[in-house]
C-alpha positions in Angstrom: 51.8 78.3 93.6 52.1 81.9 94.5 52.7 80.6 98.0 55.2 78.6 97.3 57.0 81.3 95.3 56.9 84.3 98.4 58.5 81.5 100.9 61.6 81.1 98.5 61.6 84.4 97.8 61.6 85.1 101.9 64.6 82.5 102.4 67.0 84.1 99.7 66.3 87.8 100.9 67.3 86.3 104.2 70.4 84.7 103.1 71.3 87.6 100.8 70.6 89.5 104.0 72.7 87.6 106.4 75.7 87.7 103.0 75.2 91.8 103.7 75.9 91.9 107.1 79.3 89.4 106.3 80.6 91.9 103.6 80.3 94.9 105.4 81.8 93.8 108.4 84.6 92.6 105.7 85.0 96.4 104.3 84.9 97.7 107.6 87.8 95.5 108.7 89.2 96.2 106.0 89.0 100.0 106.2 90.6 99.9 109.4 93.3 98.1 108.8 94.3 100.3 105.8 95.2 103.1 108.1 98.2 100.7 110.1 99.3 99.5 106.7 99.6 103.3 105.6 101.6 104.0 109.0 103.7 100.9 108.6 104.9 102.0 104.9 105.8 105.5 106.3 107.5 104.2 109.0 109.7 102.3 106.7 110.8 105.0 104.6 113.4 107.1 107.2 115.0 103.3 107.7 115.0 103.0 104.0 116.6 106.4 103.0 119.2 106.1 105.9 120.8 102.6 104.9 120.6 104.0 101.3 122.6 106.8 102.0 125.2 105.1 104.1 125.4 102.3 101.0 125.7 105.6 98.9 129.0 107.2 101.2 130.8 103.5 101.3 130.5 103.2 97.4 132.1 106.4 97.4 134.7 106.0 99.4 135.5 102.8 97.3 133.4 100.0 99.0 131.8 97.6 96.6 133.6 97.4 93.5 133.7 93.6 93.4 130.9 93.3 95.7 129.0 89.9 93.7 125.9 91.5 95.1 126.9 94.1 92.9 128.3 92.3 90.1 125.8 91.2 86.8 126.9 87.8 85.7 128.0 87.6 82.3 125.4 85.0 81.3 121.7 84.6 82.6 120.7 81.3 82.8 118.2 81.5 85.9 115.9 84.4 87.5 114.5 84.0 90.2 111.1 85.8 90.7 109.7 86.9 94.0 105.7 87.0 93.8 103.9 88.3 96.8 100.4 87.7 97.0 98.0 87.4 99.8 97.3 84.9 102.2 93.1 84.9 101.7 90.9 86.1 98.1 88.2 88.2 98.7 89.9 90.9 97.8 88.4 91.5 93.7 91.8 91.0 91.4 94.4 91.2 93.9 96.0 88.0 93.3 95.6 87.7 89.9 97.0 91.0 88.7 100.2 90.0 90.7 99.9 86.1 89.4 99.4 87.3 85.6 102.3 89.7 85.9 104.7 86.9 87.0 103.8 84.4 84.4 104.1 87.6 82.1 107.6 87.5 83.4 108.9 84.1 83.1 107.4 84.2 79.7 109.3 86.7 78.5 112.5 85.2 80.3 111.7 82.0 78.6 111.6 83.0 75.1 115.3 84.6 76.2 116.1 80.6 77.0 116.3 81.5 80.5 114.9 78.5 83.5 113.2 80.6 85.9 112.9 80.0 90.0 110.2 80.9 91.9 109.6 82.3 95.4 106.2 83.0 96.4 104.9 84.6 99.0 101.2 83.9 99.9 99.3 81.0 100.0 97.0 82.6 97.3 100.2 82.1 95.1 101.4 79.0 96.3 98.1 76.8 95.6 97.6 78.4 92.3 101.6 77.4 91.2 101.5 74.4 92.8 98.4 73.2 91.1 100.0 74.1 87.8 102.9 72.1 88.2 105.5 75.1 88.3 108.7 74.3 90.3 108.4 76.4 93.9 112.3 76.4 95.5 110.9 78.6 98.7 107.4 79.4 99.8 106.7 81.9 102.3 103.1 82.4 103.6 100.9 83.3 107.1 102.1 87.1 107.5 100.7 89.0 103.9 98.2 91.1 106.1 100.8 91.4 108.6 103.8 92.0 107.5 107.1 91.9 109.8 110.9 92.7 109.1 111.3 89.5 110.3 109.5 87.7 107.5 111.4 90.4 105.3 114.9 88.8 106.1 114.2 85.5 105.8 113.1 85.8 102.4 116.0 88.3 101.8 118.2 85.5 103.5 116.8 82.7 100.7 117.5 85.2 97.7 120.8 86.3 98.8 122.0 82.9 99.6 121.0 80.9 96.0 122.5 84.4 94.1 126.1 83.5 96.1 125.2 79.9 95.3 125.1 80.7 91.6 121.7 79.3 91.7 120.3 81.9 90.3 121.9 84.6 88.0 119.3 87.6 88.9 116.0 88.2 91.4 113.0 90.0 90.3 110.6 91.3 92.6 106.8 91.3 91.7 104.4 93.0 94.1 101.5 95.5 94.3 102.9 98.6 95.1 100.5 101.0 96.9 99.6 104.6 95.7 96.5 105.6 97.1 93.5 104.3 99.1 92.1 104.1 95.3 94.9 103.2 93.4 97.2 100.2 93.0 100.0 99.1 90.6 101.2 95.8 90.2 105.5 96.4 89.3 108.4 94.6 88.4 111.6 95.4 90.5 115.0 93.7 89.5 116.4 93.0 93.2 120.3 91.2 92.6 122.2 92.0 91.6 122.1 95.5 93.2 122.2 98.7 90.4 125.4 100.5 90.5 123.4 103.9 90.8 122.7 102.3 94.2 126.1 103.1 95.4 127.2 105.7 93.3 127.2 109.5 94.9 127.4 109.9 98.4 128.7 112.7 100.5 132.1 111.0 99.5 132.0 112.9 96.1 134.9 115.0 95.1 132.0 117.8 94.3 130.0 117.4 97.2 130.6 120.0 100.0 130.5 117.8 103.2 132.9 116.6 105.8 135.3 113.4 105.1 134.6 110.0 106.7 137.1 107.5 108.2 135.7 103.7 107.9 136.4 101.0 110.3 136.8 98.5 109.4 137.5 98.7 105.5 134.2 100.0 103.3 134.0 96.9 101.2 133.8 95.1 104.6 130.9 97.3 106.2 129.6 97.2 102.5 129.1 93.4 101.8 127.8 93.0 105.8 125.4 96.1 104.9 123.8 95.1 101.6 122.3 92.3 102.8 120.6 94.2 105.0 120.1 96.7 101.7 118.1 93.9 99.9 116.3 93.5 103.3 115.1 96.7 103.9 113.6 96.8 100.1 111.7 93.6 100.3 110.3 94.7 103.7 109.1 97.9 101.9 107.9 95.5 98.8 106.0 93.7 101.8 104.5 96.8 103.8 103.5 98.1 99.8 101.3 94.6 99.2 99.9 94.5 102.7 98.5 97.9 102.1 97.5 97.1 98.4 95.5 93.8 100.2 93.9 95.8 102.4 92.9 98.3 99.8 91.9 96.2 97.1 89.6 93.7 100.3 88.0 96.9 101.5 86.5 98.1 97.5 85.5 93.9 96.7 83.7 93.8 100.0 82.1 97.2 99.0 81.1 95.9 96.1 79.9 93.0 96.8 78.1 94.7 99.5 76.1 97.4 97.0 75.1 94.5 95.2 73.5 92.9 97.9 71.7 95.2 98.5 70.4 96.3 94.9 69.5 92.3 94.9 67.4 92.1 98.1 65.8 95.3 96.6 65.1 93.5 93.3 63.7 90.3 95.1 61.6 92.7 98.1 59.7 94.4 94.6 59.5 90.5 93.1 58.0 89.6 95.9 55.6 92.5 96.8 54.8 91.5 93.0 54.1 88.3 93.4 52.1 89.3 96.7 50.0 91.2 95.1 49.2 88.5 91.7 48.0 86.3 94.9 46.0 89.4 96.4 44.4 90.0 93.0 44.1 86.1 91.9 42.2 85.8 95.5 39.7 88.5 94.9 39.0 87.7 91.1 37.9 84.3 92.6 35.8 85.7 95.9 34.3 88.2 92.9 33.5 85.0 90.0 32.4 82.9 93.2 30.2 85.2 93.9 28.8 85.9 90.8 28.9 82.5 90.0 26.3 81.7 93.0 24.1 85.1 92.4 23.8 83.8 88.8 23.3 80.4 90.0 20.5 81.9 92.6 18.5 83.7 89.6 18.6 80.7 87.5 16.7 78.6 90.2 14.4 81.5 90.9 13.1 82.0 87.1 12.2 78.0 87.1 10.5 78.0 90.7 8.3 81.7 88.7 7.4 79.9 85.6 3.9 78.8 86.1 3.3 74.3 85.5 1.1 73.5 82.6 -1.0 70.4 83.4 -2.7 70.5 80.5 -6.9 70.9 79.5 -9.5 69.0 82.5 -11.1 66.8 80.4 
C-alpha cells in the first residue's frame, strides 16, 4: 500500500515539475517582452503630443467649430464601447478587470435608457460576449501582444465611421492603462465626440507670445482630415497601454503560479519521504516481530524436547 502511494506521489511531483519548467519559461517571456512594450508606449508619446498641439493651433485659429467629431449630439441613444482585452488568459485578472468594467459601463448606460454597441478587441473578449449573447457590431483580434498603428486605424476607421453614420451617439474607450511594472489600472476614456479642451489654446492665443500661422488650405479643412488621425493616435496609445498591462499582468500569474509549484512539489517531496519512511519503519517492525516470533517459537519447542517423559511405575 505504501508502495503504491510513493509511485503516485513520484508521477504528480513529475508533472508538477514539468508544469514548473512551463510557467517559468511563461514569466521569463513575459519579462522580456515588457521592456518592448515599455519602449513602444514611449515611442508613442512625442507623436501623440505633436498632433495634439497642431489640433490645439487649428482650433485656435478657428478650425473645428462645427467639426461633428467635435459636436455632442443633443440626445444619446447609443454608446458604443471599445473593450480591449488580450488575445490568450494566463495572465491572473487581466481580462476580467477590463470585461467587469465594460458591463459596469453599459449598465450604468442602460439604466440611462441608452442601447449600447460593442467593439471588442481580443479574442478573450469576444468568446466571453459572444457566449453571452451580447450584440458585437466589430471584432478586432490577433495583435493584443503586438500591437501596430495599423490595427489602431482600423478600429479608429470603424468608430469614426458609425459616429458620422449616426449609429452611435458617443465612443467609450475601456482598456488597462499601464503605470508601472507593478501596477495597472483598468479606465474609462470617452473617445467621440472629441472634448472641446482638445482644441482649445494653442500658440494661436491672443495671450500667447509666439509667431502667427497662415493655414493652407482652410483650418477646418486640415482639422476634420487631422482628427481622425487625432482619435487614431489615442487608440494606438490605448493599444500600446494594454499590451504592456498583458505583459505585466502574464509575467506576475506565471510567477505565481510558478512559487506555487514549487511550495507543492516541496509539500509532496516531505509526503513522500513520509510515507517512505512509514514503509521503512512498517518493514523493520515486521523483520523485528518475525524474528521474535521465531526465537519465541524456538524456546517453546526447546522447553518440551527438556521436559523429562513419565512412563509411569515398572510393574
Amino acid at each position: 500500500m505504501a508502495g503504491g502511494q510513493e509511485r503516485i506521489l513520484k508521477r504528480r511531483i513529475s508533472s508538477v515539475q514539468s508544469t514548473k519548467k512551463i510557467t517559468r519559461a511563461m514569466e521569463l517571456i513575459a519579462g522580456s517582452r515588457i521592456v518592448k512594450a515599455q519602449q513602444a508606449v514611449h515611442a508613442a508619446v512625442p507623436y501623440s503630443d505633436r498632433i495634439t498641439e497642431v489640433v490645439k493651433d487649428l482650433g485656435a485659429s478657428g478650425g473645428g467649430v462645427a467639426s461633428p467629431l467635435l459636436t455632442p449630439r443633443p440626445e444619446i441613444r447609443r454608446v458604443a464601447h471599445v473593450v480591449i482585452a488580450a488575445d490568450r488568459g494566463q495572465c491572473g485578472a487581466y481580462n476580467s478587470s477590463v470585461i467587469r468594467a465594460a458591463e459596469g459601463s453599459m449598465k450604468e448606460q442602460a439604466e440611462l435608457g441608452r442601447d449600447y454597441s460593442l467593439v471588442v478587441v481580443g479574442r478573450k473578449a469576444e468568446s466571453y460576449f459572444r457566449y453571452r449573447n451580447f450584440r458585437l457590431d466589430h471584432v478586432f483580434t490577433g495583435f493584443s501582444d503586438r500591437p501596430s498603428y495599423e490595427d489602431a486605424r482600423l478600429i479608429g476607421r470603424a468608430v469614426t465611421a458609425a459616429f458620422l453614420a449616426e449609429e452611435c451617439d458617443m465612443v467609450e474607450l475601456i482598456y488597462t492603462r499601464f503605470v508601472s511594472a507593478g501596477s495597472q489600472e483598468v479606465v474609462r476614456r470617452p473617445l467621440v465626440p472629441l472634448e472641446r479642451d482638445v482644441v482649445a489654446g494653442g500658440d494661436g492665443r491672443p495671450d500667447a507670445v509666439s509667431a502667427s500661422y497662415e493655414f493652407e488650405p482652410a483650418p477646418e479643412s486640415i482639422l476634420d482630415a487631422l482628427l481622425p488621425r487625432y482619435i487614431e493616435a489615442r487608440i494606438f496609445a490605448a493599444l500600446l497601454n494594454a499590451a504592456a498591462s498583458e505583459h505585466s499582468s502574464r509575467q506576475r500569474a506565471m510567477k505565481a503560479a510558478t512559487d506555487n509549484a514549487e511550495e507543492l512539489i516541496k509539500n509532496l517531496t516531505r509526503i513522500m519521504n513520509r510515507a517512505r519512511q512509514d514503509s521503512i519503519t512498517t518493514e523493520i517492525m515486521e523483520i523485528v516481530s518475525g524474528a521474535e516470533a521465531l526465537q519465541s517459537d524456538h524456546a517453546t519447542h526447546g522447553e518440551v524436547f527438556d521436559t523429562p517423559i513419565s512412563l509411569g511405575d515398572p510393574e
